[in-house]
C-alpha positions in Angstrom: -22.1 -7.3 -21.9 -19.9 -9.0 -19.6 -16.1 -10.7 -20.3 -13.5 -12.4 -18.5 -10.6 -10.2 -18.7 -6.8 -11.3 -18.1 -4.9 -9.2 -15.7 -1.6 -9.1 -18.3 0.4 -8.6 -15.1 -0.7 -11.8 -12.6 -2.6 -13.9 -15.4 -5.4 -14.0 -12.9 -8.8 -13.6 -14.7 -12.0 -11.4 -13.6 -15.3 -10.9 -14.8 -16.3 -7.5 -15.9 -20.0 -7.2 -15.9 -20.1 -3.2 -16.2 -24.1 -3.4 -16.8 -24.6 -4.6 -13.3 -23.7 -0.8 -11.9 -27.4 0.2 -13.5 -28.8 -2.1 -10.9 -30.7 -0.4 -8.2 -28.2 0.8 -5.5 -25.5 -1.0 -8.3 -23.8 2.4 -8.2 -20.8 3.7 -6.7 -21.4 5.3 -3.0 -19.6 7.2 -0.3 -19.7 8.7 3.2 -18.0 12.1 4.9 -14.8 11.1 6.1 -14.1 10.6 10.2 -13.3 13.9 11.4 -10.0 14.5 13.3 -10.6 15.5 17.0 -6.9 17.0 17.6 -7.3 16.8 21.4 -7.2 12.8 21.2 -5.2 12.7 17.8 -1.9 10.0 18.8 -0.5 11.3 15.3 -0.7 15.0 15.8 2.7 17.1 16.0 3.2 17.5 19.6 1.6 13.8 20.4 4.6 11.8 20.5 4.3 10.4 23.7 1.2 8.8 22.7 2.5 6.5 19.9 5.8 3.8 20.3 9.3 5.3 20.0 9.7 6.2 16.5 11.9 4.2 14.1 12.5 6.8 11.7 11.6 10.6 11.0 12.7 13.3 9.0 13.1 16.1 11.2 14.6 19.3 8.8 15.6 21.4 11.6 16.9 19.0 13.8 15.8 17.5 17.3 15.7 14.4 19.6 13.7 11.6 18.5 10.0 11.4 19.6 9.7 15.9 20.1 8.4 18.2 17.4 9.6 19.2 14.4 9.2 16.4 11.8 7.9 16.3 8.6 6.9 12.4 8.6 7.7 9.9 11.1 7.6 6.2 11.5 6.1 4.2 14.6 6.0 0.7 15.0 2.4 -0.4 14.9 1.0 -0.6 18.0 -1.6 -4.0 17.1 1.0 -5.3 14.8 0.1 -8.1 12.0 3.8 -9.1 11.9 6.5 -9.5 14.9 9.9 -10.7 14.5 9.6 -13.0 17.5 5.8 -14.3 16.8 5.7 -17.7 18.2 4.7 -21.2 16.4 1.2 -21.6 15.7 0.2 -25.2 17.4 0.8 -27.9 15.2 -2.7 -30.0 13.3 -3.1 -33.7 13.2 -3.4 -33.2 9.2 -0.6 -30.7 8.5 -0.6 -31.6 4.9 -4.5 -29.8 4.9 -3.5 -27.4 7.3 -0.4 -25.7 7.4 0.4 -22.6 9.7 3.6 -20.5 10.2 4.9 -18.1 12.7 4.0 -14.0 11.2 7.1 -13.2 11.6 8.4 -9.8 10.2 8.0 -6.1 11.0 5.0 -3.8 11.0 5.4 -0.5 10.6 3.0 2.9 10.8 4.4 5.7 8.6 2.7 8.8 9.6 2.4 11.1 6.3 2.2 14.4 7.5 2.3 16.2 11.0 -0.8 18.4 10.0 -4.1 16.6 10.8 -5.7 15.5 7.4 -7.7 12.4 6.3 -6.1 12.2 3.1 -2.9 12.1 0.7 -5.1 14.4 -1.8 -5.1 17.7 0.9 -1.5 17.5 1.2 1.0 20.2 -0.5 2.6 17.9 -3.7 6.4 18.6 -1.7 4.9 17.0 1.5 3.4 14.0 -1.0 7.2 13.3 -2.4 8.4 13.3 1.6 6.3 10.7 2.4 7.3 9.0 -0.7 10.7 9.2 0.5 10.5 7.8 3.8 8.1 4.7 2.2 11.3 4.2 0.2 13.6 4.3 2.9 12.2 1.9 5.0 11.5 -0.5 1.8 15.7 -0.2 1.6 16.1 -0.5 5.4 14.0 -3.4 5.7 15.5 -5.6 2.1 18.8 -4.7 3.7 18.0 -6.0 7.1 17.2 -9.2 5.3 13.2 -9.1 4.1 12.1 -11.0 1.5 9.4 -8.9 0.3 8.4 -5.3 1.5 4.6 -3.7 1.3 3.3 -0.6 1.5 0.0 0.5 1.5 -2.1 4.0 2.4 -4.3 3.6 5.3 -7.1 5.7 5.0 -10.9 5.9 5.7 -12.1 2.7 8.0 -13.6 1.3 4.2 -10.1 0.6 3.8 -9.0 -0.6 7.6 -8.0 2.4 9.4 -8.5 3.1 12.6 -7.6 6.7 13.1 -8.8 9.2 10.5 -5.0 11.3 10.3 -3.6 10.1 6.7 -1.1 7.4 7.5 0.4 4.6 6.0 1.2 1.0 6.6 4.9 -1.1 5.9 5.1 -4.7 6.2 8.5 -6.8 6.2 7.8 -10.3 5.3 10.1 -13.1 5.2 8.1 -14.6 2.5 7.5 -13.5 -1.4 3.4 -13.3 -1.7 2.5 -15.9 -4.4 -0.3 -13.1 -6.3 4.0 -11.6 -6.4 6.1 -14.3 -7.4 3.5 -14.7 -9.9 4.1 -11.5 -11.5 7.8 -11.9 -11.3 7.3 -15.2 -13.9 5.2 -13.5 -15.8 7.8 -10.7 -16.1 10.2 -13.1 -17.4 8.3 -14.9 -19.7 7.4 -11.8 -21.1 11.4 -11.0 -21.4 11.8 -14.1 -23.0 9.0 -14.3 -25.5 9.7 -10.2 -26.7 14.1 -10.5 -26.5 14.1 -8.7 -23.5 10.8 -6.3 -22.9 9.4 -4.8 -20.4 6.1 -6.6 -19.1 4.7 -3.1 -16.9 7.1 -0.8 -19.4 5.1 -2.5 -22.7 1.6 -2.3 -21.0 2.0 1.3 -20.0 3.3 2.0 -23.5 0.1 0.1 -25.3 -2.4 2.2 -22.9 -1.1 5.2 -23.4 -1.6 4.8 -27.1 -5.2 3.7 -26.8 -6.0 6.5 -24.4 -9.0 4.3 -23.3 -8.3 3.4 -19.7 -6.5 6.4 -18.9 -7.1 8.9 -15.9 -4.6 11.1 -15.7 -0.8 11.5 -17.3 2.0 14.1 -17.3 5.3 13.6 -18.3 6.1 11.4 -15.3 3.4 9.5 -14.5 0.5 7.7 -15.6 -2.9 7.0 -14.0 -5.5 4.5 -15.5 -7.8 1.7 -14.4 -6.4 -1.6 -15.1 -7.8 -3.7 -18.2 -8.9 -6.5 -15.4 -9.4 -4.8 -12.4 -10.5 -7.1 -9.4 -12.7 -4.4 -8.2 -14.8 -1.4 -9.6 -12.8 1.3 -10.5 -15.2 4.3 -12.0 
C-alpha cells in the first residue's frame, strides 16, 4: 500500500510505496568498496605534502603543522564548492527568473583518521568521538568567524560523491541559511508554541522510542531509526 507521509521535522511530504522494492531488481544493491592503494593515498599519515596546508589537526604528541603524528586533520578542499572570494556570476536579462549569487564561503576536507580505511564503521569508537570533535570545532570556528550556517557531511564510497576511498569528511561555511533549514527552524517554533514550549526533535525521539517501530539501534545516549518520511529508502 502506498501513503504520503509528513516529514514532522520540514513539513515536506513523500510517497512511501514499500511494495515497489518486490519489483524485479526493486531491491536494495551494493558493490565492494574502492580499495586504498597507500602508495598514491594524499590522506595517508606521512602524505602531507600531497594535500593543501592543513587548517586544523589534532596532533597528541606534538609537532609542526603538515608532519606526522595526527590523529585527524583538516585540509582545505582542493576542487572547492565554496570560496570566500568567488566572483559574481554574469548578470541575466530576466533576473527576476534567474537569479545567481557569488558561492562564497569555505570548504573544508576533514580527514577522519590517519589509518587508511573506507569507512567510519572500521574505526576504534575513541577515534569515532575525535573526529566528532574536530567536526565540532570547525562548526564553532567557522559560526564564530561569521557563517551563517555550517554543514557537515561523511564522504564516503563514490555512490555518495567521493573521490578518494580513505574515510573523510566534508564542512561547508555558508553565508546563507538553506531554506529545507530555516524551514525546520519555523517548524521548531511553531511546535514550541503550539505544546508551551516542547521540543520538536526532543518530542519525536520520545514518541519513537515508545513505539519501537522505526527503530534501529538505541543505548542510553543515542538513538538510531529510519525517519517516518524518509526521502529515500532506508531498509
Amino acid at each position: 500500500m502506498s501513503e504520503i507521509r509528513v516529514d514532522p521535522l520540514t513539513g515536506q511530504r513523500t510517497i512511501v510505496a514499500a511494495d515497489r522494492a518486490t519489483r524485479p531488481g526493486g531491491g536494495p544493491t551494493t558493490t565492494p568498496p574502492d580499495p586504498i592503494d597507500p602508495a598514491t593515498d594524499p590522506f595517508l599519515e606521512g602524505h602531507e605534502d600531497r594535500t593543501p596546508p592543513e587548517v586544523y589537526a589534532v596532533r597528541p604528541g606534538g609537532g609542526e603543522p603538515d608532519s606526522p603524528g595526527w590523529t585527524v586533520r583538516v585540509v582545505p578542499n582542493l576542487y572547492p564548492a565554496l570560496a570566500p572570494d568567488a566572483p559574481q556570476p554574469p548578470a541575466f536579462a530576466q533576473p527576476d527568473l534567474f537569479t545567481a549569487a557569488p558561492a562564497r564561503g569555505e570548504h573544508e576536507v576533514c580527514i577522519n583518521a590517519p589509518t587508511p580505511v573506507v569507512s567510519l564503521s572500521q574505526l576504534a569508537p575513541e577515534q569515532v568521538l575525535a573526529a566528532m570533535e574536530v567536526w565540532r570545532a570547525r562548526m564553532r570556528h567557522h559560526v564564530a568567524a561569521g557563517a551563517a550556517y555550517v554543514h557537515v557531511i561523511v564522504n564516503e564510497r563514490r555512490e555518495g560523491g567521493a573521490s578518494l576511498p580513505h574515510t573523510h569528511s566534508q564542512i561547508y561555511a555558508l553565508d546563507f541559511v538553506p531554506s529545507a533549514i530555516a524551514r525546520e527552524r519555523e517548524r521548531f517554533g511553531a511546535h514550541a508554541l503550539r505544546t508551551t514550549g516542547g521540543n520538536l526533535l526532543g518530542d519525536l525521539v520520545q514518541e519513537e522510542v515508545k513505539l519501537r517501530e522505526r527503530i534501529v539501534a538505541i543505548d542510553s545516549e543515542a538513538v538510531l531509526l529510519a525517519p517516518w518520511a524518509a526521502a529515500c529508502p532506508t531498509s
